[in-house]
TIMAR-126328 format. One record per atom (N, C-alpha, C): residue in three letters; atom name; x negated, y negated, z. Coordinates in nm, 4 decimals, m for minus. Each point is the difference from the previous one (the first is absolute). Example, Ala and Ser with C-alpha at 12.3 -4.5 7.8 and 13.67 -1.06 7.14 Angstrom:
% residues 2
<node><residu>ALA</residu><atome>N</atome><east>m1.3190</east><north>0.5690</north><up>0.7800</up></node>
<node><residu>ALA</residu><atome>CA</atome><east>0.0890</east><north>m0.1190</north><up>0.0000</up></node>
<node><residu>ALA</residu><atome>C</atome><east>m0.0900</east><north>m0.1200</north><up>0.0000</up></node>
<node><residu>SER</residu><atome>N</atome><east>0.0350</east><north>m0.1050</north><up>m0.0720</up></node>
<node><residu>SER</residu><atome>CA</atome><east>m0.0820</east><north>m0.1190</north><up>0.0060</up></node>
<node><residu>SER</residu><atome>C</atome><east>0.0770</east><north>m0.1090</north><up>0.0730</up></node>
//
This chain:
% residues 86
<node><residu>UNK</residu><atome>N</atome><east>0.1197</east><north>0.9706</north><up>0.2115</up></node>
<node><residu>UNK</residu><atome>CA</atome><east>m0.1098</east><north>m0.0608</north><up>0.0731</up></node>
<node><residu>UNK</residu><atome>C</atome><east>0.0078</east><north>m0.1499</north><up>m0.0158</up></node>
<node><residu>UNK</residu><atome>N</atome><east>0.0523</east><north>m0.0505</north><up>0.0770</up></node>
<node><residu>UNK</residu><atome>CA</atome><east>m0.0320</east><north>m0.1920</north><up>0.0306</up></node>
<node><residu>UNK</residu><atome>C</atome><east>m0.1187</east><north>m0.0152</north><up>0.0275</up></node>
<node><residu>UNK</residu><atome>N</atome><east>m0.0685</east><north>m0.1184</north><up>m0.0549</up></node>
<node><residu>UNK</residu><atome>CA</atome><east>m0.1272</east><north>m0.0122</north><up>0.0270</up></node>
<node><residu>UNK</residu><atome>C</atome><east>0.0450</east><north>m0.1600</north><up>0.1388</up></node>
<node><residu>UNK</residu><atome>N</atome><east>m0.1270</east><north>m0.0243</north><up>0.0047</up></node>
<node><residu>UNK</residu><atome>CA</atome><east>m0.0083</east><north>m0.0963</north><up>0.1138</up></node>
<node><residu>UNK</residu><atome>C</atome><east>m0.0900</east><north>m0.0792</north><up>m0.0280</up></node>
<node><residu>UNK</residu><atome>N</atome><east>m0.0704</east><north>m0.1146</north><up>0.0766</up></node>
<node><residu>UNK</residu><atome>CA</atome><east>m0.0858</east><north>m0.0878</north><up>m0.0130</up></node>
<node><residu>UNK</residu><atome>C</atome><east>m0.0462</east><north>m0.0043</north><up>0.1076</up></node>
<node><residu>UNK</residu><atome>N</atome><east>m0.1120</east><north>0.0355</north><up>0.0099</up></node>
<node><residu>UNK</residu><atome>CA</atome><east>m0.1004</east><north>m0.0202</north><up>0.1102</up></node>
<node><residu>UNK</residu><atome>C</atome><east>m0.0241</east><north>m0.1609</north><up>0.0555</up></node>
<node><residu>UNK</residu><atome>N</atome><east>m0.0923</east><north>m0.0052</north><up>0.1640</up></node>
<node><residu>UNK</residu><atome>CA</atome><east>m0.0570</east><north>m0.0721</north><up>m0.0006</up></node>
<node><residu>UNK</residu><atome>C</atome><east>m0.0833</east><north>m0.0940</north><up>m0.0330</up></node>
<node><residu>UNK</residu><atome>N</atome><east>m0.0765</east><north>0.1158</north><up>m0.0994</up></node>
<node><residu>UNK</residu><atome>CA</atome><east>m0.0917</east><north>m0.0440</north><up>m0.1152</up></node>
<node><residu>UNK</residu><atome>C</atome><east>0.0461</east><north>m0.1244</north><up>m0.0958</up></node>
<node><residu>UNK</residu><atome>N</atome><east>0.0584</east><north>m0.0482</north><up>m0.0373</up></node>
<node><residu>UNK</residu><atome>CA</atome><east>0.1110</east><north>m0.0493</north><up>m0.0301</up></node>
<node><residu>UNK</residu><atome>C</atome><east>m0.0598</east><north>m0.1807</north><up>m0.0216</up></node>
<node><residu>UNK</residu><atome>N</atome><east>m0.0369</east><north>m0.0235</north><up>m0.1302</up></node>
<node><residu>UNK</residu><atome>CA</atome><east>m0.0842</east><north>m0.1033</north><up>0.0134</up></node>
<node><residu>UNK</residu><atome>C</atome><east>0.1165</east><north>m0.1087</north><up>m0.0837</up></node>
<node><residu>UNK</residu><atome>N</atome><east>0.1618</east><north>m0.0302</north><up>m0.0188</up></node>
<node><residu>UNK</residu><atome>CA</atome><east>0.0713</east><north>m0.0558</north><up>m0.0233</up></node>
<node><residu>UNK</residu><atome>C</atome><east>m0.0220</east><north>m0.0379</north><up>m0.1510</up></node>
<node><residu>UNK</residu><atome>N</atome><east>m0.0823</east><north>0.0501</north><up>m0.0488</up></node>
<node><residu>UNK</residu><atome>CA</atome><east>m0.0188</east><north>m0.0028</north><up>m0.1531</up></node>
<node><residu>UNK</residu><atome>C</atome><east>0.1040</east><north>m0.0518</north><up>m0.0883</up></node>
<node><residu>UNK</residu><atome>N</atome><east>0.1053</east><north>0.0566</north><up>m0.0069</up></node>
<node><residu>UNK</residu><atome>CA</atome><east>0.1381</east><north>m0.0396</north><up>m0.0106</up></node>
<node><residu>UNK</residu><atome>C</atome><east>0.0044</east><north>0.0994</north><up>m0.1594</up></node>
<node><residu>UNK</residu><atome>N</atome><east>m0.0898</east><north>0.0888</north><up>m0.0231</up></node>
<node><residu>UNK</residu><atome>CA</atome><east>0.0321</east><north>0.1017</north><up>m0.1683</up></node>
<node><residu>UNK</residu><atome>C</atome><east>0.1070</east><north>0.0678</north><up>0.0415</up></node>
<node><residu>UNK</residu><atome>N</atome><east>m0.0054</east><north>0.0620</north><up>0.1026</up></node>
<node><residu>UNK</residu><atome>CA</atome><east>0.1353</east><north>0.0736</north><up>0.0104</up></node>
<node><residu>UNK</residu><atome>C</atome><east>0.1367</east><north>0.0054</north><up>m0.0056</up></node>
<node><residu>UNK</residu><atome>N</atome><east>0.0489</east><north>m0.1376</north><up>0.0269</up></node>
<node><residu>UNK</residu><atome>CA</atome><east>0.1245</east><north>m0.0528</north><up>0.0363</up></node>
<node><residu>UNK</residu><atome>C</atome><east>0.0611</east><north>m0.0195</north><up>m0.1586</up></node>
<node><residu>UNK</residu><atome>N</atome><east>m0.0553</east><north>m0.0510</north><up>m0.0863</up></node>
<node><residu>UNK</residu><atome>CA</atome><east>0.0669</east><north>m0.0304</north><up>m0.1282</up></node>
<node><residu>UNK</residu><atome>C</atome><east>m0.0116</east><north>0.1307</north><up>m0.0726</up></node>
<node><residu>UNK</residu><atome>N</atome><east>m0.1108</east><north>0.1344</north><up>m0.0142</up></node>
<node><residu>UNK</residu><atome>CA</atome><east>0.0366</east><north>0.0773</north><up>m0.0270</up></node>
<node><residu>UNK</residu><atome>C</atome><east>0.1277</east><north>0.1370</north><up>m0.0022</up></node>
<node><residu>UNK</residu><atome>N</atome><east>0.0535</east><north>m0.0272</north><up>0.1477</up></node>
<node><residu>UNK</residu><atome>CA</atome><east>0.0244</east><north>0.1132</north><up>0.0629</up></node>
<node><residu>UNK</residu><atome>C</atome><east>0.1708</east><north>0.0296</north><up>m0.0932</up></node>
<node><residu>UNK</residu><atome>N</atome><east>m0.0041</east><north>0.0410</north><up>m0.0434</up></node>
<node><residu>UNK</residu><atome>CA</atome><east>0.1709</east><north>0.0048</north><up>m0.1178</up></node>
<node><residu>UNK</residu><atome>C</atome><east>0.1334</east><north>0.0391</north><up>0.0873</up></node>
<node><residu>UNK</residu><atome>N</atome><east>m0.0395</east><north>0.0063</north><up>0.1402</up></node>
<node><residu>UNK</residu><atome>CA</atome><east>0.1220</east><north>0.0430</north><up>0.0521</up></node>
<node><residu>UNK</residu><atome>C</atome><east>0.0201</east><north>m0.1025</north><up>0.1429</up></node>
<node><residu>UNK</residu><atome>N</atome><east>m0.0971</east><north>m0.1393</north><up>m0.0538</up></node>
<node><residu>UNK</residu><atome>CA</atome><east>m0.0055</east><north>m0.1210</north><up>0.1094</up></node>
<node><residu>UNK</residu><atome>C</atome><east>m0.0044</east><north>0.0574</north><up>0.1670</up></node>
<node><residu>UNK</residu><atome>N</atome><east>m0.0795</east><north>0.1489</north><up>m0.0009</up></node>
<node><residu>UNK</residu><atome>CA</atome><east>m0.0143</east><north>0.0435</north><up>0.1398</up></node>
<node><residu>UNK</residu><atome>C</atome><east>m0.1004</east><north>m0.0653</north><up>0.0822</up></node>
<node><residu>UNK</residu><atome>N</atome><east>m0.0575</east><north>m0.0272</north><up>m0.0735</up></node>
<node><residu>UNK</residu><atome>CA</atome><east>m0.1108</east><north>m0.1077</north><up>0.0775</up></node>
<node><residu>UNK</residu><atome>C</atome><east>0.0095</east><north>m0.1529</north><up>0.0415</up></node>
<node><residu>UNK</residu><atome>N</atome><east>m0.0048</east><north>m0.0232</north><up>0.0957</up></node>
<node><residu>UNK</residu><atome>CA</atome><east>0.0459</east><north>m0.1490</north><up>0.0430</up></node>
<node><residu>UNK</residu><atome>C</atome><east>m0.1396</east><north>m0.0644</north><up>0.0984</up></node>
<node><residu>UNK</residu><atome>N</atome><east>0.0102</east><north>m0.1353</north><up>0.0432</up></node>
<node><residu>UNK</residu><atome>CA</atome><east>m0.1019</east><north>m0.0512</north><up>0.1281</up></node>
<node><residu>UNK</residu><atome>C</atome><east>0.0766</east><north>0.0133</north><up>0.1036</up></node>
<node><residu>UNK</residu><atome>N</atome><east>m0.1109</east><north>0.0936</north><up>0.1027</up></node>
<node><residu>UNK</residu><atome>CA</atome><east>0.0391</east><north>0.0146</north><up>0.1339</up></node>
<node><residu>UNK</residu><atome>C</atome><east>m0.0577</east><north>m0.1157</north><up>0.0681</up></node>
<node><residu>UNK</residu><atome>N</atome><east>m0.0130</east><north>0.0328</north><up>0.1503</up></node>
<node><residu>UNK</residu><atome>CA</atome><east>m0.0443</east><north>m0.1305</north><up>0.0891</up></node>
<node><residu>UNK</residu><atome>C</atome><east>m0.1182</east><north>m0.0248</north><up>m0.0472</up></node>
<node><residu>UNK</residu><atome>N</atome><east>m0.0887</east><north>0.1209</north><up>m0.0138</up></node>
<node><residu>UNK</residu><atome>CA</atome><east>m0.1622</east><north>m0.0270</north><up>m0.0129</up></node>
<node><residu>UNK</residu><atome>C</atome><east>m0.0172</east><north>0.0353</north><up>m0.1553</up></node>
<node><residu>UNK</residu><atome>N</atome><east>0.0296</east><north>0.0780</north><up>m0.0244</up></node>
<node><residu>UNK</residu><atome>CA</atome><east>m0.0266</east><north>0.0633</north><up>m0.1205</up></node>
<node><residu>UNK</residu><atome>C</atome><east>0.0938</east><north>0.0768</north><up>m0.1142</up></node>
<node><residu>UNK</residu><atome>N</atome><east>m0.0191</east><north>0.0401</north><up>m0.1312</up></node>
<node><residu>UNK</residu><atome>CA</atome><east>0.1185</east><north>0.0869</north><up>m0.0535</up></node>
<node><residu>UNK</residu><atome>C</atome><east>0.0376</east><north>0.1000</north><up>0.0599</up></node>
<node><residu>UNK</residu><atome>N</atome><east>0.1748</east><north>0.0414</north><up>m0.0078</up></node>
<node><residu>UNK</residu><atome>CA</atome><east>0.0010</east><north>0.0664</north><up>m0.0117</up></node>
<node><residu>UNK</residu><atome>C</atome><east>0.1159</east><north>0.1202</north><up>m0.0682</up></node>
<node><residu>UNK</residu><atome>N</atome><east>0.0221</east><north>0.1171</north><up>0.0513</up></node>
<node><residu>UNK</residu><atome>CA</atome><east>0.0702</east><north>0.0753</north><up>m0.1506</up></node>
<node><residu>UNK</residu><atome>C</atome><east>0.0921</east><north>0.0431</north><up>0.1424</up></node>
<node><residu>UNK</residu><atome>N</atome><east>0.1767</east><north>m0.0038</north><up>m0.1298</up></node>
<node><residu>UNK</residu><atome>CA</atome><east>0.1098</east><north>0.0719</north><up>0.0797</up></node>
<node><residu>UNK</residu><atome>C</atome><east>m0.0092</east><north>0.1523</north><up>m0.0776</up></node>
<node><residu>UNK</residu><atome>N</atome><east>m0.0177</east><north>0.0910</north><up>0.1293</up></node>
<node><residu>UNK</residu><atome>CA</atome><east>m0.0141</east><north>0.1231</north><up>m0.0816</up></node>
<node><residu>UNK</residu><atome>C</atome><east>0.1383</east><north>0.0613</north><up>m0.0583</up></node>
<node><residu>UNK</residu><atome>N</atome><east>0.1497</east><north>m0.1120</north><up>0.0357</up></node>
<node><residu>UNK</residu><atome>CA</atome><east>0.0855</east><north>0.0391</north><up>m0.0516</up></node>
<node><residu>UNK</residu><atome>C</atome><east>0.0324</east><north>0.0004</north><up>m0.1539</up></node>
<node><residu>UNK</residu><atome>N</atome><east>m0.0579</east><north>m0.1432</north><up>m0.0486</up></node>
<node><residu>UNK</residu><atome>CA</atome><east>m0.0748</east><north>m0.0384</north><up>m0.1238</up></node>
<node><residu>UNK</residu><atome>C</atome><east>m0.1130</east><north>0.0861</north><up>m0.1453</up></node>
<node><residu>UNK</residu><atome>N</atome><east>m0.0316</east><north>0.0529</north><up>0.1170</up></node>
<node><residu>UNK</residu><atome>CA</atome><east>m0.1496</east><north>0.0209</north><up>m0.0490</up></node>
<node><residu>UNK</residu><atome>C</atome><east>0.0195</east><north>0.1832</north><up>m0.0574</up></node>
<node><residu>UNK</residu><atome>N</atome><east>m0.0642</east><north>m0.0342</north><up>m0.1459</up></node>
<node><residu>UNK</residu><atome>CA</atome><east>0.0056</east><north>0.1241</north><up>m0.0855</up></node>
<node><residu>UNK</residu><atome>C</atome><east>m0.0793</east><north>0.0513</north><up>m0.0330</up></node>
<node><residu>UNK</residu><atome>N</atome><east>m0.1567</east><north>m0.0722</north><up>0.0258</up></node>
<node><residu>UNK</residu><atome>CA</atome><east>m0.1316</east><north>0.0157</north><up>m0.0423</up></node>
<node><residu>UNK</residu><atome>C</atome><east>0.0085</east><north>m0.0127</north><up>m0.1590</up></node>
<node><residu>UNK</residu><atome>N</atome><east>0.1218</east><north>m0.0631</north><up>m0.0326</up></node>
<node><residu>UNK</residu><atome>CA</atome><east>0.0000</east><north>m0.0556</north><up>m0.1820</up></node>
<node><residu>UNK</residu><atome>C</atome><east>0.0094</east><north>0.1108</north><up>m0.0580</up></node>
<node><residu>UNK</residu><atome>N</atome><east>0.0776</east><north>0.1011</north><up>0.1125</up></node>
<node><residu>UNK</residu><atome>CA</atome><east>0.0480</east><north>0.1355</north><up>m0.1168</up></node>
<node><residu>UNK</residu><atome>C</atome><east>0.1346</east><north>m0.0810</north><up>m0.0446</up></node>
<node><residu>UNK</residu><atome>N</atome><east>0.0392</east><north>0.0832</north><up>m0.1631</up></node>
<node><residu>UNK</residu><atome>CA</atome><east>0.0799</east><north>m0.0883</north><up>m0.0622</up></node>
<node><residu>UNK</residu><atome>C</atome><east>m0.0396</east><north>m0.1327</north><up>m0.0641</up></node>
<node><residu>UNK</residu><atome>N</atome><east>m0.1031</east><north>m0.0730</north><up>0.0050</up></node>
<node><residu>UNK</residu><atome>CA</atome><east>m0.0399</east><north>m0.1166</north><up>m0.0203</up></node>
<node><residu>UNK</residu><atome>C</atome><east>m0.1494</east><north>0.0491</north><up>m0.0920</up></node>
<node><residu>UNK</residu><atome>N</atome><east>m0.0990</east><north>0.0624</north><up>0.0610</up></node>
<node><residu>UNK</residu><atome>CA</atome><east>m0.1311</east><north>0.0011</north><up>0.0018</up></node>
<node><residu>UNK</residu><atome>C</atome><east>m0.0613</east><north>0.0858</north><up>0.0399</up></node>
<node><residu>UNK</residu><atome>N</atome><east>m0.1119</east><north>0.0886</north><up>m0.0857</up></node>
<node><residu>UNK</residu><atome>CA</atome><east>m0.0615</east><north>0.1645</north><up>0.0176</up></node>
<node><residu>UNK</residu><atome>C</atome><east>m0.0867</east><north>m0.0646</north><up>0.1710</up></node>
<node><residu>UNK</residu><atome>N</atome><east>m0.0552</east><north>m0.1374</north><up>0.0528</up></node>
<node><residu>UNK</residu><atome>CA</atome><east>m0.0618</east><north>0.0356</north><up>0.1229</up></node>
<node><residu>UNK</residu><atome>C</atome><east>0.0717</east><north>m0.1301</north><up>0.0529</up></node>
<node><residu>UNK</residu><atome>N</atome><east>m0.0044</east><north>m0.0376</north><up>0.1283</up></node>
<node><residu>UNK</residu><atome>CA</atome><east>0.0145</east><north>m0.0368</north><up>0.0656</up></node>
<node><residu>UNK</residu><atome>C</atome><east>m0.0389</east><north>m0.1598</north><up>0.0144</up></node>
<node><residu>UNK</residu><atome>N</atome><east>0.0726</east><north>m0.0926</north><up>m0.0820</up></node>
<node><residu>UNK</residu><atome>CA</atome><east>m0.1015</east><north>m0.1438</north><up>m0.0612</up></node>
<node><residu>UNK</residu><atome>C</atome><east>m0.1097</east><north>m0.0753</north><up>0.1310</up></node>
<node><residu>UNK</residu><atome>N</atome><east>0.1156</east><north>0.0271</north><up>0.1017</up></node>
<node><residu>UNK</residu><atome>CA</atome><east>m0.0624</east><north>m0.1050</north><up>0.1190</up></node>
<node><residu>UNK</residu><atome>C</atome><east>m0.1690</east><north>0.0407</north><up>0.0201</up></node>
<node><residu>UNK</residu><atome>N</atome><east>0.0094</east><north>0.1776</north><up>m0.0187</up></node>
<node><residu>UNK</residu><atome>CA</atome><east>m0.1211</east><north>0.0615</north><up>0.0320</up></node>
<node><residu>UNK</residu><atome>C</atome><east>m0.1004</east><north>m0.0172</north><up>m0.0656</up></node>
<node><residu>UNK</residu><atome>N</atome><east>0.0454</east><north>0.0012</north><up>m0.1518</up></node>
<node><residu>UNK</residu><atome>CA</atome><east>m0.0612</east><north>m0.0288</north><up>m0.1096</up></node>
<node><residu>UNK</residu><atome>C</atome><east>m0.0923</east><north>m0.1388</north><up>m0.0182</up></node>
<node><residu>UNK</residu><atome>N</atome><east>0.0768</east><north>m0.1276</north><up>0.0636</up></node>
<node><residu>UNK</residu><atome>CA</atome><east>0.0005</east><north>m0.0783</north><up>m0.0067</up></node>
<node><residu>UNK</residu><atome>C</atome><east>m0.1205</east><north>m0.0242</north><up>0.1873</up></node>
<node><residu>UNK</residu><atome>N</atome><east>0.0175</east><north>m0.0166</north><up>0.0455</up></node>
<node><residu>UNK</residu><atome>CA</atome><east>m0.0337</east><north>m0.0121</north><up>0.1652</up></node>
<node><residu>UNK</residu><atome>C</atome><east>m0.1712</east><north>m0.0243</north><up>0.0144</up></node>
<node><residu>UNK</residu><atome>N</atome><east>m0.0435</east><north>m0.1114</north><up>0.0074</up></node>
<node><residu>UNK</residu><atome>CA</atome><east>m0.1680</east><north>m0.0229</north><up>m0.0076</up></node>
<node><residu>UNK</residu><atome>C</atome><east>m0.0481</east><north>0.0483</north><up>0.1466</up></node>
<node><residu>UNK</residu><atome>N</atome><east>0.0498</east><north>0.0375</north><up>0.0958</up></node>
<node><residu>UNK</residu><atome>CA</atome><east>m0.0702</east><north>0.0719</north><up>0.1049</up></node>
<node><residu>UNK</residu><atome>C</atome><east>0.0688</east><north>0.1223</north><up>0.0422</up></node>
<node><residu>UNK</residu><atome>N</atome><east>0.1005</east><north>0.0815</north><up>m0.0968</up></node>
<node><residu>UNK</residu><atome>CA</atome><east>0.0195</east><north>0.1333</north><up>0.0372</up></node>
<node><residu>UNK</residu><atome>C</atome><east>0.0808</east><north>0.0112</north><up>0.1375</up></node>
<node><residu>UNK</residu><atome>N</atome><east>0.0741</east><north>m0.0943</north><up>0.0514</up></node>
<node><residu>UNK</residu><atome>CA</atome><east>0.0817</east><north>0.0192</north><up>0.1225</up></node>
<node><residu>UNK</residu><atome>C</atome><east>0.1083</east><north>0.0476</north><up>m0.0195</up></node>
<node><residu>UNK</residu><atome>N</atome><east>0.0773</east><north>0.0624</north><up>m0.1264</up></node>
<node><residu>UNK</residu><atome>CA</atome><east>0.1480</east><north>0.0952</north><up>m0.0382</up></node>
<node><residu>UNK</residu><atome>C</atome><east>m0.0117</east><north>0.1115</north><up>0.0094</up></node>
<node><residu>UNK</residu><atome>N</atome><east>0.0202</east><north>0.0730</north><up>0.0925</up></node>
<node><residu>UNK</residu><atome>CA</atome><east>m0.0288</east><north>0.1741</north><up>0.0232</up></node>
<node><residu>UNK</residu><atome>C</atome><east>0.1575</east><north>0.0587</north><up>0.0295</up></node>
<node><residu>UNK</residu><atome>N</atome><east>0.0102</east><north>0.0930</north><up>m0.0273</up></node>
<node><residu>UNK</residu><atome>CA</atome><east>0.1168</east><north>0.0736</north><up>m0.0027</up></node>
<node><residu>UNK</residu><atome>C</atome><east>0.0393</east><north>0.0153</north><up>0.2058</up></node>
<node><residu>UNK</residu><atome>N</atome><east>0.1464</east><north>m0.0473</north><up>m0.0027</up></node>
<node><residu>UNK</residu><atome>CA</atome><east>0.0257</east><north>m0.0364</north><up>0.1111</up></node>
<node><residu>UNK</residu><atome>C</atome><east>0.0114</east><north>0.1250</north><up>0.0777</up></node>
<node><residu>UNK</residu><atome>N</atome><east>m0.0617</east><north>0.0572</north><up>0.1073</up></node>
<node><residu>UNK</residu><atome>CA</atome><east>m0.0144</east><north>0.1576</north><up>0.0262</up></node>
<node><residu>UNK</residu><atome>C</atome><east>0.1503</east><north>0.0570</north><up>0.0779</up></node>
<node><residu>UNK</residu><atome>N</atome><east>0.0711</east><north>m0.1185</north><up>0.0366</up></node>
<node><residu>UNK</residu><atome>CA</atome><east>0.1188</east><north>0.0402</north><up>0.0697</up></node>
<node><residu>UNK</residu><atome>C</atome><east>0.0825</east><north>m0.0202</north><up>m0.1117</up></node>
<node><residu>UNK</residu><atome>N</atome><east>0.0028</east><north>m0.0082</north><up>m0.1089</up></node>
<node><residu>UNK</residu><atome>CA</atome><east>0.1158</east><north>0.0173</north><up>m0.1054</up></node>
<node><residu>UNK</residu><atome>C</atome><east>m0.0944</east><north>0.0343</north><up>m0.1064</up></node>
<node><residu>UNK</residu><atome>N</atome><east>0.0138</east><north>0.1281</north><up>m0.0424</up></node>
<node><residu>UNK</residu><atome>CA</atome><east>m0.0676</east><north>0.0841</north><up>m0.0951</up></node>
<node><residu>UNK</residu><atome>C</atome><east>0.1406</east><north>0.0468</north><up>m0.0840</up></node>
<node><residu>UNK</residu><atome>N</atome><east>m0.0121</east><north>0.0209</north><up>m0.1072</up></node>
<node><residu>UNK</residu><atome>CA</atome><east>0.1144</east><north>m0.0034</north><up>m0.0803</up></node>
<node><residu>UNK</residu><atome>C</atome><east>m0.0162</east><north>0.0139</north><up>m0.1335</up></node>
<node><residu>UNK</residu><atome>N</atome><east>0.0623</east><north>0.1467</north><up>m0.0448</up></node>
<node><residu>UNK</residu><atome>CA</atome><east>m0.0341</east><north>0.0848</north><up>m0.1375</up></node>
<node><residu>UNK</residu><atome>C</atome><east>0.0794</east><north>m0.1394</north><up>m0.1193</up></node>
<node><residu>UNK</residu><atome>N</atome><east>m0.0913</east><north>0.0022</north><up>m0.0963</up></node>
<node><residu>UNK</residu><atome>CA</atome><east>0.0294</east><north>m0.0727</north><up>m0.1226</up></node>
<node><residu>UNK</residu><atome>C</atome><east>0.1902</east><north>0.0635</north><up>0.0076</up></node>
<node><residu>UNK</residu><atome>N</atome><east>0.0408</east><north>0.1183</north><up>m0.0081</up></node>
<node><residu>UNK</residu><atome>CA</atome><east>0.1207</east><north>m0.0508</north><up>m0.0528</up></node>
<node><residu>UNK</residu><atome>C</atome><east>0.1074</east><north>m0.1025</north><up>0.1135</up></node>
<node><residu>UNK</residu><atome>N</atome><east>m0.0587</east><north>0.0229</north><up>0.1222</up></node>
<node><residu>UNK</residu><atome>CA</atome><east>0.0873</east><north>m0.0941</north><up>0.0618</up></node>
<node><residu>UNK</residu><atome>C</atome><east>m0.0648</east><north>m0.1568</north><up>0.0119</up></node>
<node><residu>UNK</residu><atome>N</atome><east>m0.0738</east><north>m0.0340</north><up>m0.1020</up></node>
<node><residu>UNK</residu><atome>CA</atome><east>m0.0532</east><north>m0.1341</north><up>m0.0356</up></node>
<node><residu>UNK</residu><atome>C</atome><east>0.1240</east><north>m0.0164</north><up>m0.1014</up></node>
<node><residu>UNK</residu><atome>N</atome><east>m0.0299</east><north>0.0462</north><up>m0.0661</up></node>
<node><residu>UNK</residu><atome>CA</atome><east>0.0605</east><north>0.0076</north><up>m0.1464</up></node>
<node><residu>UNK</residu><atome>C</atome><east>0.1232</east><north>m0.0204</north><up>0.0259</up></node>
<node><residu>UNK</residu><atome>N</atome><east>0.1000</east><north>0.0997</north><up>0.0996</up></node>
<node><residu>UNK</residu><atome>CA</atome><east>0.1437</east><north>m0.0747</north><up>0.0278</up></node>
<node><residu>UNK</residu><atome>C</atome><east>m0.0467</east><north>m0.1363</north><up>0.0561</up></node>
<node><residu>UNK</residu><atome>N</atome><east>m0.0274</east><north>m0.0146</north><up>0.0775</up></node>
<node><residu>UNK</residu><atome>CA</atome><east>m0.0109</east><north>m0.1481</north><up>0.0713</up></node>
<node><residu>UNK</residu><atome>C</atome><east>m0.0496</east><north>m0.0974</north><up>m0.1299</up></node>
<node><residu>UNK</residu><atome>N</atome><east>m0.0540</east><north>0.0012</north><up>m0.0813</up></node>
<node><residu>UNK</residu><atome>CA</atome><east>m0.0157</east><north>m0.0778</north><up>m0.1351</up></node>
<node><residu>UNK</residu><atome>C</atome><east>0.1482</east><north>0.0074</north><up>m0.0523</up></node>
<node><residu>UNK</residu><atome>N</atome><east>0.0416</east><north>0.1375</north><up>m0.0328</up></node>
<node><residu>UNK</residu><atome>CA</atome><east>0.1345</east><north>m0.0469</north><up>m0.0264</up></node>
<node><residu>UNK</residu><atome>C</atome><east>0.0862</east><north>m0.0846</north><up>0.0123</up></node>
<node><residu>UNK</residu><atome>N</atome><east>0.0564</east><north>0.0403</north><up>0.1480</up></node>
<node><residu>UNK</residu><atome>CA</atome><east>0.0409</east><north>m0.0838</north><up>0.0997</up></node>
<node><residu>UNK</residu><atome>C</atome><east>m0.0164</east><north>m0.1357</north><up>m0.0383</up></node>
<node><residu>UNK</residu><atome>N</atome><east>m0.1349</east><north>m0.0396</north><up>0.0254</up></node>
<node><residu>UNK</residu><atome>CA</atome><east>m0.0482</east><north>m0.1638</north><up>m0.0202</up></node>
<node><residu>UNK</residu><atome>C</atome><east>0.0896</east><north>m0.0521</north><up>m0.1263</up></node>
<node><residu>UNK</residu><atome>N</atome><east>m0.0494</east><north>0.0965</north><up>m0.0902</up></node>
<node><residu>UNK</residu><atome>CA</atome><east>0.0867</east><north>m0.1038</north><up>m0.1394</up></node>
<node><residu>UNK</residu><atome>C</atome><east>0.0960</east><north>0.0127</north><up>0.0076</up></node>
<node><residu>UNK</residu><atome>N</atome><east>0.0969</east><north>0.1294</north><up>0.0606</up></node>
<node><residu>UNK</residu><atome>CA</atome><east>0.1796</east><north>m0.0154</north><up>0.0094</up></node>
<node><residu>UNK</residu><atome>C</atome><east>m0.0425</east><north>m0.1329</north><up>0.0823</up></node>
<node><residu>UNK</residu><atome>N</atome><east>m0.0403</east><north>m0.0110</north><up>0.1011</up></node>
<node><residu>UNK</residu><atome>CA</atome><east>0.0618</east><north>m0.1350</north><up>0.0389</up></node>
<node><residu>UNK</residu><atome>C</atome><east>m0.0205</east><north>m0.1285</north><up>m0.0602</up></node>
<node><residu>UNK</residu><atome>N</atome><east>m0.1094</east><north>0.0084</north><up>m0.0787</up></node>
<node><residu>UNK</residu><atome>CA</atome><east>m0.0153</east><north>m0.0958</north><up>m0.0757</up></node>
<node><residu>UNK</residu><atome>C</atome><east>0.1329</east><north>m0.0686</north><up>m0.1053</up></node>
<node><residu>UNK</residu><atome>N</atome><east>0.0229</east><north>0.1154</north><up>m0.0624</up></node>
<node><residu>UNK</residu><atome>CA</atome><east>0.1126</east><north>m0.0499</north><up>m0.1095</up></node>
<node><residu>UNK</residu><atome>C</atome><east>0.1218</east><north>0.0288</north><up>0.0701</up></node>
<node><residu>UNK</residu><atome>N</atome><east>0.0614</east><north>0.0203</north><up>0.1486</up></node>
<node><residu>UNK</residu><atome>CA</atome><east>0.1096</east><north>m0.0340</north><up>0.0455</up></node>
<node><residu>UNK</residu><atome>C</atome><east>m0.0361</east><north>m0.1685</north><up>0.0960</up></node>
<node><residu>UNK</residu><atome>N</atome><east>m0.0949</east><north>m0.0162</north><up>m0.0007</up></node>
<node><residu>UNK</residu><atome>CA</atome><east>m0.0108</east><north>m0.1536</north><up>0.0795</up></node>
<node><residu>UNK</residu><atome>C</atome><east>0.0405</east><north>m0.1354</north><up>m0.0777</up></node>
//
């Protein structure tokens, strides 16, 4: 499950330095998350920091990419193989 960033979206800027897999970036208007990136901080963290973190609740689970923890969990993998081959 990739989460997303709503409209709601008040540029706060908590999210961006939390996110451990730098999926979160500034879009034109507002943040937002590459769901290629994005692990919901499985591997990293028991919830989800951005969510955790978010003063108006605009991070909801992205409904067109729903996605069982273990295929987070490879994609966390993934992330750090590429990490220590870069």
């Amino acid at each position: 499950m990739a989460l997303w960033i709503t409209d709601d979206c008040i540029n706060c800027d908590v999210c961006e330095p939390e996110c451990p897999n730098q999926a979160i970036s500034m879009g034109e208007l507002i943040y937002q998350i590459d769901a290629d990136r994005c692990t919901e901080c499985v591997g990293h963290f028991d919830q989800p920091q951005c969510v955790q973190l978010c003063p108006v609740a605009c991070i909801p689970v992205r409904p067109d990419r729903v996605e069982s923890r273990d295929v987070l969990l490879q994609r966390y993998e993934q992330l750090q193989r590429a990490k220590t081959t870069a």
